[in-house]
FIZARO-884863 format. One line per field, with one value per residue (C-alpha): x, z negated, y negated; residue in one letter. Coordinates in steps of 0.1 Angstrom, whole numbers, plus 2048, in hexadecimal, padded with zeros to 3 digits. Example, Ala and Ser with C-alpha at 12.3 -4.5 7.8 and 13.67 -1.06 7.14 Angstrom:
x: 87B  889
z: 7B2  7B9
y: 82D  80B
code: A  S
# end
This chain:
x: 811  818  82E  838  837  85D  865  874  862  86E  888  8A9  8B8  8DC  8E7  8E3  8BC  8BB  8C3  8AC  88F  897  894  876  866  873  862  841  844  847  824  80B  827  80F  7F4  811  81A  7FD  7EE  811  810  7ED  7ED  80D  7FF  7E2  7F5  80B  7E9  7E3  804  7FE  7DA  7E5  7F1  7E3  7ED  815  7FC  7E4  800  810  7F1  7E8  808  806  7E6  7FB  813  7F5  7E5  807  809  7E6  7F0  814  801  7EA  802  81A  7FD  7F3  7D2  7C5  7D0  7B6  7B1  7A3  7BF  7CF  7B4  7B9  7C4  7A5  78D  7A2  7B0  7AF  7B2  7D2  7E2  7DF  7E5  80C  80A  802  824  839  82F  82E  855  85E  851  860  882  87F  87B  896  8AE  8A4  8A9  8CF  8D3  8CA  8BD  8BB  8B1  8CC  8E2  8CC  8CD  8F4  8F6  8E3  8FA  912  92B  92B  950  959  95F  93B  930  942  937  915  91B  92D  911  8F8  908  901  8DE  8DB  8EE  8D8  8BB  8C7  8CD  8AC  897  8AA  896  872  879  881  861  846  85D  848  829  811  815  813  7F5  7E2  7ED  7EF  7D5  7F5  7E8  7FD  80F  819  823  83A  850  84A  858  875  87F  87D  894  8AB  8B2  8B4  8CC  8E3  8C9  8B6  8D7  8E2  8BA  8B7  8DE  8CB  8AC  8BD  8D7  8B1  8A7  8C2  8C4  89F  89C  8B7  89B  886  86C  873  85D  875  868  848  85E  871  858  843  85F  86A  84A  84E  86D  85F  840  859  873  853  84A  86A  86D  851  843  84F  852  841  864  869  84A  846  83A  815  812  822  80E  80B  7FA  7E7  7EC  7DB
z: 0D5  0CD  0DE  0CD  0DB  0DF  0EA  10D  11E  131  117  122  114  10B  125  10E  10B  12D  119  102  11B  124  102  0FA  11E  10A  0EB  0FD  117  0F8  0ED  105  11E  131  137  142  15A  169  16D  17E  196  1A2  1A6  1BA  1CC  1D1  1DF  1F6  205  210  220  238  248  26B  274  250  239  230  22C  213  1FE  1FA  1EF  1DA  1C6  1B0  1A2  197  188  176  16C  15B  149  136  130  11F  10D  0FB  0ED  0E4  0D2  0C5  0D5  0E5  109  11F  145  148  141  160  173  163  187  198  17B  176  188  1AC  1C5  1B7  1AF  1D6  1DC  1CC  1E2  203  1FD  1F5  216  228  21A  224  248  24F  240  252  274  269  266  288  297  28F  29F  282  28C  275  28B  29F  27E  274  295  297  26F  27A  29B  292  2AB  2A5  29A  27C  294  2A2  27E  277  293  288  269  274  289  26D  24C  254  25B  238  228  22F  227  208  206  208  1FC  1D7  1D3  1E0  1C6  1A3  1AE  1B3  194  17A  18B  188  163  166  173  162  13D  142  15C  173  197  1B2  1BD  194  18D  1A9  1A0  17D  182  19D  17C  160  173  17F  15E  14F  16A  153  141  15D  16F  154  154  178  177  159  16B  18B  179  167  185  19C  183  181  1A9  1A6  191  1AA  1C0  1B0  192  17C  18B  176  156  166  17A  15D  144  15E  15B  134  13B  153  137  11C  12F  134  112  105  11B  11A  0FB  0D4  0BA  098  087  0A4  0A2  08E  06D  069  066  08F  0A5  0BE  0DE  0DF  100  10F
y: BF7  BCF  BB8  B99  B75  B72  B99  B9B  BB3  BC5  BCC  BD3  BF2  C04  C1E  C38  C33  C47  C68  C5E  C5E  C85  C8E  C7D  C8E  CB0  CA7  C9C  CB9  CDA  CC6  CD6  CE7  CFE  CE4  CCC  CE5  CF1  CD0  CCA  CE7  CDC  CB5  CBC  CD6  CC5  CA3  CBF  CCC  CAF  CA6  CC3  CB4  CA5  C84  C77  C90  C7E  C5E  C6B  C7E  C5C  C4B  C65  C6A  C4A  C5B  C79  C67  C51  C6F  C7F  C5F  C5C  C7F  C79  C5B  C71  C8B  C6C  C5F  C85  C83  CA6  CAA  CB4  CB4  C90  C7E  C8C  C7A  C5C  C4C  C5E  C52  C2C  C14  C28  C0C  BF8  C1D  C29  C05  C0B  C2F  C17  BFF  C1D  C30  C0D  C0A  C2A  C2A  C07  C19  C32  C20  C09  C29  C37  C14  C17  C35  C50  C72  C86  CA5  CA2  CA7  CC0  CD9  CD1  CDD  CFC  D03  D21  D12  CEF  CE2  CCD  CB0  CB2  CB3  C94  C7F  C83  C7E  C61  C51  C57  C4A  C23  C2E  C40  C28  C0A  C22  C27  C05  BFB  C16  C11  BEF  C06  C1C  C05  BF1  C0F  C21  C13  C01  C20  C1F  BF8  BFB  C18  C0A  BE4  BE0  BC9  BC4  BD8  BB8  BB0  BD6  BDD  BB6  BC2  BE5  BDA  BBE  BDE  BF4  BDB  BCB  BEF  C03  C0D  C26  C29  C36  C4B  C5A  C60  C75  C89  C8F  C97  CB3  CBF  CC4  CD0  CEB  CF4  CF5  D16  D28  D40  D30  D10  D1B  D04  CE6  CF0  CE7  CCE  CB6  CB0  CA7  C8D  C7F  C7E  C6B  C54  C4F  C4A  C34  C1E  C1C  C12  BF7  BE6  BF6  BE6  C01  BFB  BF9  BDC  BCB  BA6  BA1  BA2  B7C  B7C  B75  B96  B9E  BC1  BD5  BEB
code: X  X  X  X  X  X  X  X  X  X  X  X  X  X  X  X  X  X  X  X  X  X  X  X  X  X  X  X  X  X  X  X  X  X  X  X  X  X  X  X  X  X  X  X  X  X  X  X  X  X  X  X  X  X  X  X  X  X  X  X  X  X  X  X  X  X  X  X  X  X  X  X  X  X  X  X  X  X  X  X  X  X  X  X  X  X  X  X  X  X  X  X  X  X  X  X  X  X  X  X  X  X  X  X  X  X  X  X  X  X  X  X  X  X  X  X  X  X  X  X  X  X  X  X  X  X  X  X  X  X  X  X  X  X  X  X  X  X  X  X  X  X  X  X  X  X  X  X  X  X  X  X  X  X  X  X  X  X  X  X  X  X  X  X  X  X  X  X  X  X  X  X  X  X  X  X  X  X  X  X  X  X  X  X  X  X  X  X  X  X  X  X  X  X  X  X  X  X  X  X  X  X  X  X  X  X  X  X  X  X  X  X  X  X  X  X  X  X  X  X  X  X  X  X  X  X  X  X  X  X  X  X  X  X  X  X  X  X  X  X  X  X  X  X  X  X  X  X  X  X  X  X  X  X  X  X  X  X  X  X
# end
């Protein structure tokens, strides 16, 4: 792909361009849908083993799911480029840029610990809600002073995991294709989605319906389907934002920048 001198990238894109990136995850996903699948079922088993060692395991799942998501995009890249998909380009994190990749899973689990603390701070627990939810005999006003008492807490959570999210949304792929630093892909990422919420809104209500509705299938099987075509989405979301077609590319006699 080429981007020319005076292209804004990120590009900022029509609402409607969030449909567009399901599709495109369909059309890349019916290319090679078993491999997709099974490669699917065991990275993410793989990053859930290891979220059940003690004390470390949550720690190493976080660090090790921004090689996943690396991995599924080499993978999309070579079917969008009609290239033969075989098992290495899921390791593309493992066999690439490893350190700035688990570098991006550190600042996400950092962010979500100090969140998290932040939301227990103000007074949220959220097993107290839980055990009172479970009580047969609990009333609708016990219900509602908890619930109460938590929403500021989940609020500001919200609040400030939103930001965590749009900057670690696109920073794997940041770094795996355009070789950005950690620090350079998560600004870079946080700028992309924030200048692009309307599609990215419009994508995220798609992908969320996808897979609300594969989660009812039996033992969650259509998560097999659905997981990797969010990952086509995510790859083709990326490319059409900071990606120029051929039919938008300059002239020849432009000047253009090769990327990786």
């Amino acid at each position: 792909m080429t981007t020319a001198a005076n292209q804004d990238i990120p590009r900022k894109l029509p609402a409607a361009q969030g449909f567009q990136w399901v599709n495109a995850g369909f059309r890349l996903y019916r290319k090679n849908p078993l491999l997709l699948s099974a490669a699917f079922g065991v990275l993410f088993g793989t990053v859930m083993a290891l979220g059940l060692i003690p004390v470390i395991g949550s720690s190493l799942s976080e660090l090790a799911t921004p090689l996943m998501v690396a991995g599924f995009m080499a993978a999309y890249r070579a079917l969008d480029e009609d290239r033969d998909l075989e098992l290495p380009h899921f390791l593309a994190g493992v066999r690439g840029p490893v350190i700035p990749l688990m570098t991006l899973g550190a600042v996400q689990l950092l962010g979500t610990l100090v969140i998290g603390q932040i939301m227990l701070g103000m007074g949220f627990d959220p097993q107290a809600v839980m055990e009172i939810a479970k009580r047969g005999d609990a009333t609708p006003q016990e219900m509602q002073a908890a619930l109460n008492q938590a929403m500021p807490a989940v609020l500001t959570g919200l609040a400030l995991f939103t930001p965590l999210m749009m900057a670690t949304w696109f920073a794997p792929a940041l770094v795996l294709f355009g070789g950005a630093r950690p620090a350079t892909a998560l600004g870079v990422s946080l700028k992309a989605v924030a200048r692009n919420w309307a599609p990215m809104l419009v994508n995220s209500l798609a992908l969320g319906l996808l897979l609300f509705v594969s989660a009812l299938v039996p033992f969650l099987l259509g998560l097999l389907v659905a997981m990797p075509v969010l990952f086509g989405s995510l790859y083709a979301s990326y490319q059409a934002i900071f990606a120029v077609w051929a039919d938008d590319a300059p002239p020849k006699d432009q000047s253009a920048d090769r990327l990786a």
